[in-house]
C-alpha positions as CSV (number, residue, x, y, z in Angstrom):
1,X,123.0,146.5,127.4
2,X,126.1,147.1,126.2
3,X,125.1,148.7,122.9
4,X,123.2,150.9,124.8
5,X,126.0,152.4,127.2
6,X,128.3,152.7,123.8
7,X,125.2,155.0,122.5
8,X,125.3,157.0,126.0
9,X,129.1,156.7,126.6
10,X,129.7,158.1,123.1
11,X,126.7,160.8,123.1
12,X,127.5,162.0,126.2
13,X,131.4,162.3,125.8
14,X,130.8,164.0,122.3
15,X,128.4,166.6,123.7
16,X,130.5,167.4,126.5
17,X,133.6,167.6,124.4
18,X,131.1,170.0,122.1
19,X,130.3,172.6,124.9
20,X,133.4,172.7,126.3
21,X,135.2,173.6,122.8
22,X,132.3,176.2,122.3
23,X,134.4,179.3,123.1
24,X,138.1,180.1,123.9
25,X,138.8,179.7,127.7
26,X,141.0,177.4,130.3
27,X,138.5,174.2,129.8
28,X,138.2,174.3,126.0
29,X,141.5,172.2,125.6
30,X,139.9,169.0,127.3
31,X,137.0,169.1,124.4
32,X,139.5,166.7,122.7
33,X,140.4,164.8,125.4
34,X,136.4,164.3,125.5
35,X,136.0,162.9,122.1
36,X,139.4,160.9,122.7
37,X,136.9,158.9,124.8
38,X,133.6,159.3,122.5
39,X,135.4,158.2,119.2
40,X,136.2,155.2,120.5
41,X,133.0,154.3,121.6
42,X,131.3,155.2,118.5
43,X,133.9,153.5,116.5
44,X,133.6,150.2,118.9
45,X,129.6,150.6,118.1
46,X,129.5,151.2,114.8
47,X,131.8,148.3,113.7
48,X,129.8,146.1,115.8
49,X,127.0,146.9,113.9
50,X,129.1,147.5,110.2
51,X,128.6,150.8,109.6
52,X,132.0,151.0,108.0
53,X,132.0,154.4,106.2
54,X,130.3,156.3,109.6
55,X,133.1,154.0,111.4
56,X,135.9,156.0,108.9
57,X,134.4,159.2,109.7
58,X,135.1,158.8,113.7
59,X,138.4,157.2,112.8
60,X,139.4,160.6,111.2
61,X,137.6,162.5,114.3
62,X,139.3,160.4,116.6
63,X,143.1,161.5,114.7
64,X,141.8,164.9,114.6
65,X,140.9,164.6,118.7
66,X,144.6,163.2,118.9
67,X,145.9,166.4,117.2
68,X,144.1,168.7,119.3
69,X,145.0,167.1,122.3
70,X,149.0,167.1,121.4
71,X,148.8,170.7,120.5
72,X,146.3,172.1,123.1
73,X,147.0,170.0,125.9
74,X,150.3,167.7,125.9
75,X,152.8,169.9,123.9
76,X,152.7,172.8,125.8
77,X,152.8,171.2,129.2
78,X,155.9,169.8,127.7
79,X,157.3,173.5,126.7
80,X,156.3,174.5,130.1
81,X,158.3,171.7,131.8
82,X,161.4,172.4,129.7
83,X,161.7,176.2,130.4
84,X,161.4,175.3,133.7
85,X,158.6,177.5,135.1
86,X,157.1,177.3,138.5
């Protein structure tokens, strides 16, 4: 059972995080915030099972997710707060 909602949770997450990075618009920034939560999963998964080179690959998705999120989402929220704009 809970192999099977690490598949789903991880699928799903990742295909949502997909579509909503498929073209420039107010949503696209919370693709990465998608795969913040489908890396994980897959990660969680894949070690369970030892796939240890597919595990490295969704650690460097899961930094790259962590990236996206900083710049797209996090940094300029920060920006925003510090010029002080309603």
């Amino acid at each position: 059972m809970l192999m099977t909602a690490l598949q789903v949770l991880a699928s799903a997450f990742a295909l949502l995080g997909t579509w909503l990075l498929r073209k420039p618009g107010r949503w696209m920034p919370w693709g990465f915030a998608c795969w913040l939560v489908s890396n994980p999963a897959a990660m969680l998964f894949l070690a369970l099972h030892g796939h240890w080179v597919l595990f490295a690959q969704h650690l460097v998705f899961f930094v790259l997710a962590l990236d996206g999120v900083w710049h797209w989402l996090v940094r300029p929220g920060i920006e925003h707060n510090l010029r002080g704009a309603p």
